[in-house]
C-alpha positions as CSV (number, residue, x, y, z in Angstrom):
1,X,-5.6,-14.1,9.5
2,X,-8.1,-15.6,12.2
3,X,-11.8,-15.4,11.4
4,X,-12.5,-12.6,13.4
5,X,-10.7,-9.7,11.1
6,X,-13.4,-7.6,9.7
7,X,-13.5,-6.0,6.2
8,X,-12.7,-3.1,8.4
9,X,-9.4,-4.5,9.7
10,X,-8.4,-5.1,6.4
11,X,-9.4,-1.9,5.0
12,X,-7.4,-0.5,7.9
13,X,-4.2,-2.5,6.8
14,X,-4.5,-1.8,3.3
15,X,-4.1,2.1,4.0
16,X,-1.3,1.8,6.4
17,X,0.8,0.0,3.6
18,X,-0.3,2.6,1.1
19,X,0.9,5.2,3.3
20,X,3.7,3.4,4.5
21,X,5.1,3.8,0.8
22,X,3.3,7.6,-0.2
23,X,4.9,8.8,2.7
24,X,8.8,6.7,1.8
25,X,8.4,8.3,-1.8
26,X,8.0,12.1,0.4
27,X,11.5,11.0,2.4
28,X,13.0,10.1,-0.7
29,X,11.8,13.8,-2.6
30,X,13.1,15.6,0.9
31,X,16.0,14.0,0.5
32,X,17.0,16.2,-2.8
33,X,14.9,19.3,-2.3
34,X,12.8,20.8,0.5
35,X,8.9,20.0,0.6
36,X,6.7,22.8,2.1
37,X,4.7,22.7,5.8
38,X,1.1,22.5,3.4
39,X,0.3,20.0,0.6
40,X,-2.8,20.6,-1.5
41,X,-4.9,18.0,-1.8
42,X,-6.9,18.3,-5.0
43,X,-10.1,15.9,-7.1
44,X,-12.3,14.1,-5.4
45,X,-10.0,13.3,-2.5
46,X,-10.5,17.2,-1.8
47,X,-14.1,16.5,-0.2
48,X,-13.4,13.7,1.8
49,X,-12.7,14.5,5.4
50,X,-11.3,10.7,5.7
51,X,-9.0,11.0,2.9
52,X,-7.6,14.9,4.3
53,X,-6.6,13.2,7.9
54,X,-5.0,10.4,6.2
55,X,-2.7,13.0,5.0
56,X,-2.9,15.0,7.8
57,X,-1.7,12.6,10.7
58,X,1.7,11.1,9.2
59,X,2.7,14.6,8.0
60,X,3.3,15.8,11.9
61,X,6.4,12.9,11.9
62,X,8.4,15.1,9.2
């Protein structure tokens, strides 16, 4: 990791691991039964406009 990475980079990597392995647990349910086009997102994660297109983006490479 050089000296330049900012807490932003590694905020940045931490999330594409975490949905790296949400989104392997979703391939692994579709596998054995059908998952619908819309997922409801509820809690606090429900007011976060961040947190919605995290879920949003890797859900168009179904």
């Amino acid at each position: 990791m050089p000296h330049e990475t900012t807490s932003a980079d590694l905020v940045h990597a931490v999330l594409e691991e975490v949905s790296s392995f949400l989104f392997g647990g979703f391939d692994a349910v579709r596998s054995i039964q059908t998952i619908h086009d819309s997922i409801d997102v509820i809690g606090g994660g429900a007011k976060s406009v961040y947190w919605l297109q995290f879920w949003r983006i890797p859900s168009a490479f179904q």
